[in-house]
N, C-alpha and C positions, 0 to 999 in steps of 0.2 A: 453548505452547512446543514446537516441534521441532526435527529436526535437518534440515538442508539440506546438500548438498554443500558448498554456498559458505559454511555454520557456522551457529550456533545462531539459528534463527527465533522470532520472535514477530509471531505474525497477530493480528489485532484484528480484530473482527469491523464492520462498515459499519454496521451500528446501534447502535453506542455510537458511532462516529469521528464522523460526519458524516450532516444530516439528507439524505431523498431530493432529491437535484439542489442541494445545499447543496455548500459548499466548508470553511465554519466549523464549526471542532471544538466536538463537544461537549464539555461536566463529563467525561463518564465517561475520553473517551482521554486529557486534561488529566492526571487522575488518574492512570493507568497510566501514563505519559510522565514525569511528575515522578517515581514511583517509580523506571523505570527508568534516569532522566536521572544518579544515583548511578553507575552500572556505566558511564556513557556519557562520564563527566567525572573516569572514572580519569587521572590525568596520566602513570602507567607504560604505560597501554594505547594506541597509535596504531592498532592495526587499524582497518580501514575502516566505518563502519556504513551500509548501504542501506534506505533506507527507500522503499518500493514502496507505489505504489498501481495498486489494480485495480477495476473496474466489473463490471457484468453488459454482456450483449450487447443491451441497450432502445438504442433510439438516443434520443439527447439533442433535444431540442425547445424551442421558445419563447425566451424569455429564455437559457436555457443554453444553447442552442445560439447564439444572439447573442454570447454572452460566450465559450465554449469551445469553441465550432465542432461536438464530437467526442466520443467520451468515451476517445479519443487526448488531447484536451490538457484532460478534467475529472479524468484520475488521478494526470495529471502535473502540475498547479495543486494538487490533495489530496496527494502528497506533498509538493511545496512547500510548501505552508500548515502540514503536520509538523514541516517540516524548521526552517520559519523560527520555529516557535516551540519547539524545542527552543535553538535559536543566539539568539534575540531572548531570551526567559522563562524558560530552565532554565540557560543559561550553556556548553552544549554546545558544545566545540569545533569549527569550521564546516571545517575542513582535514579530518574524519573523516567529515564529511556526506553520502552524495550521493544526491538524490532522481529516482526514478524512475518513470513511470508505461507502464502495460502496457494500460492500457484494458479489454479482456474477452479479451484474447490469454491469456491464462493463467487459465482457471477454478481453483476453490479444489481440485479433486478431480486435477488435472494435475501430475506434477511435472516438477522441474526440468530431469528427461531428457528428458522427451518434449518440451519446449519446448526444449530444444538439437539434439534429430535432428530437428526440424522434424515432427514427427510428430502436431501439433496442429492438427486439421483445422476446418473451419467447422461439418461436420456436429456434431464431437466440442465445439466451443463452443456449439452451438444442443444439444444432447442434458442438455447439462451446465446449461444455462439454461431448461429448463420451466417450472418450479413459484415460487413468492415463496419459498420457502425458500430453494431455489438462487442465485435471483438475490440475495439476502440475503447466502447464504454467500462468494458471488464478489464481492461490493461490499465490501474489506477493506483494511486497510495491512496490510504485511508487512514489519518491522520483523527486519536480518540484523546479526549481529553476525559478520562475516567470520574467517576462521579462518585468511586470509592479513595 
């Protein structure tokens, strides 16, 4: 849990969300999802909630790449598959929803300024993507509870 310009984040890490080149949630973010599906299904709160998805910079192959071309439209199908099972499975109101996917345009290590003054370079996404940890760490949802 942290803080974002745009309000209170919650990152979930790609290895409890979703297997490698999988779309389908695991147990574990099920879990964290229904806990915080309570705070999400206040009926005094309309704030907006975003739910983001992001990849590492591998490019998508085989099968995935058959079905999501991208990993432009694999972050944006992963937050989909979020979204709809908070509105399908948890009861979350779908007017507060909106899912979003970023692809590897926003490594885990990037914040939200340097992705607004355009200041996110390809070197700066390949530097931030070397190692399995990295790309681990950049394979995420990001779960915002807006503060407008």
């Amino acid at each position: 849990v942290s803080h974002d310009p745009r309000g209170v984040a919650l990152e979930l890490d790609g290895e409890i969300c979703f297997g490698s080149g999988s779309v389908d949630l695991k147990e574990e973010i099920k879990t964290l999802l229904q806990e915080a599906s309570s705070i999400m299904k206040n009926p005094n709160d309309k704030r907006e909630i975003l739910i983001e998805g992001h990849t590492d910079n591998a490019s998508v192959s085989g099968e995935i790449e058959d079905k999501y071309k991208n990993n432009w439209g694999l972050s944006s199908f992963r937050a989909s598959e979020v979204v709809t099972y908070l509105i399908n499975d948890l009861g979350v109101p779908k007017n507060r929803l909106r899912a979003i996917g970023y692809a590897d345009q926003w490594p885990a290590d990037v914040t939200w300024s340097q992705v607004r003054n355009g200041s996110v370079t390809s070197a700066l996404i390949d530097s931030l993507n070397k190692s399995d940890i990295e790309k681990q760490k950049n394979r995420r949802i990001k779960i915002i509870f807006a503060t407008r």
